[in-house]
C-alpha positions as CSV (number, residue, x, y, z in Angstrom):
1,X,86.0,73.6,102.1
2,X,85.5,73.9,106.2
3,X,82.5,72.3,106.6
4,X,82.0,74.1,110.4
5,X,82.4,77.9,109.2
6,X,80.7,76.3,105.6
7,X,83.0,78.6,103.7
8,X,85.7,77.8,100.9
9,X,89.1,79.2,101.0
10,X,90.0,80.5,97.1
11,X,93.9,80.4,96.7
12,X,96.0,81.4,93.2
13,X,99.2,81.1,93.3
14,X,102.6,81.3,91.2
15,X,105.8,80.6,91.6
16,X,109.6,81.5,90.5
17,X,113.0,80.4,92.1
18,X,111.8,79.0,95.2
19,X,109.4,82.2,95.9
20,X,105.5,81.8,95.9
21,X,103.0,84.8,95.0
22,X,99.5,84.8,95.2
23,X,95.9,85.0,96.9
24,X,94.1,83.7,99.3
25,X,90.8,84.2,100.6
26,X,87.1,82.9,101.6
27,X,85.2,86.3,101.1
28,X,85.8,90.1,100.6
29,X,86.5,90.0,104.1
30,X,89.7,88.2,104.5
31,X,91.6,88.4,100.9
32,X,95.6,88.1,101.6
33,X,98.3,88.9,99.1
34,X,101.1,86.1,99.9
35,X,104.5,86.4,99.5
36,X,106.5,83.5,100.6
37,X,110.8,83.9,100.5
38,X,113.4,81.3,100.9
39,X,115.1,83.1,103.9
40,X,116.1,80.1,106.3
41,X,113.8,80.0,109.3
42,X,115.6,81.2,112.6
43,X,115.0,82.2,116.3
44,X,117.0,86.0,115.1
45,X,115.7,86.6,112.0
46,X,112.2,85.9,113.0
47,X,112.4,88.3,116.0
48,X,113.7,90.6,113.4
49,X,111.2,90.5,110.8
50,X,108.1,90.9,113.6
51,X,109.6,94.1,114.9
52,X,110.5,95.7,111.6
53,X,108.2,97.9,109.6
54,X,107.6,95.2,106.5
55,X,105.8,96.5,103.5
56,X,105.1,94.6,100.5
57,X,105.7,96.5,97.4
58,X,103.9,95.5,94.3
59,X,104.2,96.4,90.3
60,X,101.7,95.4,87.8
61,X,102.7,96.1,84.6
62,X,104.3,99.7,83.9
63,X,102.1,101.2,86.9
64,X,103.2,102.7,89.5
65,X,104.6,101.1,92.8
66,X,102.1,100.1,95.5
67,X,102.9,99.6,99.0
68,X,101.5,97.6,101.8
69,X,101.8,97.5,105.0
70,X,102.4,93.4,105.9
71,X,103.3,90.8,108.9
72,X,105.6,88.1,109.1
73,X,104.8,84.4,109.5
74,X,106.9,81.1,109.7
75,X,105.6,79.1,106.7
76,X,103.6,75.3,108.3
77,X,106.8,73.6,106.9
78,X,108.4,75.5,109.4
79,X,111.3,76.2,107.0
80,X,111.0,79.6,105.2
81,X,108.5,83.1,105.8
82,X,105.5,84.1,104.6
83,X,104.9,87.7,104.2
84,X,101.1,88.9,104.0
85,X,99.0,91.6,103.0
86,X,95.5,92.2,104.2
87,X,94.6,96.2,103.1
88,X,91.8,97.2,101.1
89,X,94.2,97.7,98.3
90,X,94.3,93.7,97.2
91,X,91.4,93.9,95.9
92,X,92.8,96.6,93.4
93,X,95.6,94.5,93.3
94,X,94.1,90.7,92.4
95,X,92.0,92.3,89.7
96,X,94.9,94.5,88.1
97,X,97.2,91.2,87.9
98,X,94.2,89.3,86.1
99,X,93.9,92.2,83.7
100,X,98.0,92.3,83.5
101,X,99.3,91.9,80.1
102,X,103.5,92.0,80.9
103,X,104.2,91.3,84.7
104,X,103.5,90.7,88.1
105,X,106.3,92.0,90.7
106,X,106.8,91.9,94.0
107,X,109.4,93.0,97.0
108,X,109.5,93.2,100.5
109,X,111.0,96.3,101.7
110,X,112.4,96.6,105.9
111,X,114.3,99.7,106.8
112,X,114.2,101.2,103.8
113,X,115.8,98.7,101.9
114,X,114.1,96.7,99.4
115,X,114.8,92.5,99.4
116,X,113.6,89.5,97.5
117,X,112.6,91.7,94.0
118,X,110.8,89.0,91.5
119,X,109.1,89.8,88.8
120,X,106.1,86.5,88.4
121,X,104.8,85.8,84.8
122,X,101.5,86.5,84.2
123,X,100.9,84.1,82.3
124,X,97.7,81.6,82.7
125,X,97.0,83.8,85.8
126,X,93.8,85.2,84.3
127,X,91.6,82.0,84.8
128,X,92.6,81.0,88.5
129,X,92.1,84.3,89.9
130,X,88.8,85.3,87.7
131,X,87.7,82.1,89.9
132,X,89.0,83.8,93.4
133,X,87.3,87.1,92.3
134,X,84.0,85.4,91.9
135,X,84.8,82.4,94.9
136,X,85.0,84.7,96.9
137,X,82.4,87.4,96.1
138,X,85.2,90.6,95.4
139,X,83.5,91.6,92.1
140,X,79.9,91.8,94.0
141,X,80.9,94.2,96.8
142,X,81.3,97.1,94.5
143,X,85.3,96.9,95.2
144,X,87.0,97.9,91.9
């Protein structure tokens, strides 16, 4: 909790072979699909990654491929990155993978070339993020 903004930031996340995958938000305004990859932090690949055209591409069950335009950021460990979505789409997104009955998958794709495929279990995801939706107020705004 912030106690000068007086908001709560909501996070779910998941985890599998040193990835993380999951939300993050306060309010509808400012919901974030995280990706976070082991790639070793360095001066090169960082310059890389913020000049490339990332997308995030995400599969919830047998549906079809969604992708998201994303940013780059050095993880406050200062040791891996942290790829992030902000589009309208997560919404969409955090309320298909609580409804998800076989998987959670995720990719980030530069160039044309996808990287870092990892399909998440979905399982004992439903209760944490039915708590983001309703933390932070996604059901309310009419965003299905």
């Amino acid at each position: 909790e912030d106690p000068f903004e007086k908001k709560k930031t909501h996070i779910a996340m998941t985890a599998k072979t040193g990835q993380l995958a999951g939300f993050r938000c306060s309010t509808d305004d400012d919901l974030a699909l995280i990706f976070t990859i082991p790639e070793k932090v360095s001066d090169q690949t960082t310059t890389m990654l913020k000049l490339a055209d990332l997308k995030l591409l995400v599969i919830i069950d047998d549906k079809p491929k969604i992708e998201l335009v994303a940013f780059v950021e050095v993880t406050p460990d200062g040791n891996t990155y942290r790829i992030e979505a902000h589009e309208g789409a997560v919404t969409d997104i955090v309320k298909s993978v609580a409804a998800a009955k076989k998987r959670f998958a995720l990719a980030a794709e530069m160039a044309g070339r996808t990287f870092y495929s990892t399909v998440f279990s979905i399982e004992g995801s439903r209760g944490p993020l039915t708590k983001l939706i309703q933390g932070c107020q996604l059901a309310e705004q009419g965003k299905s």
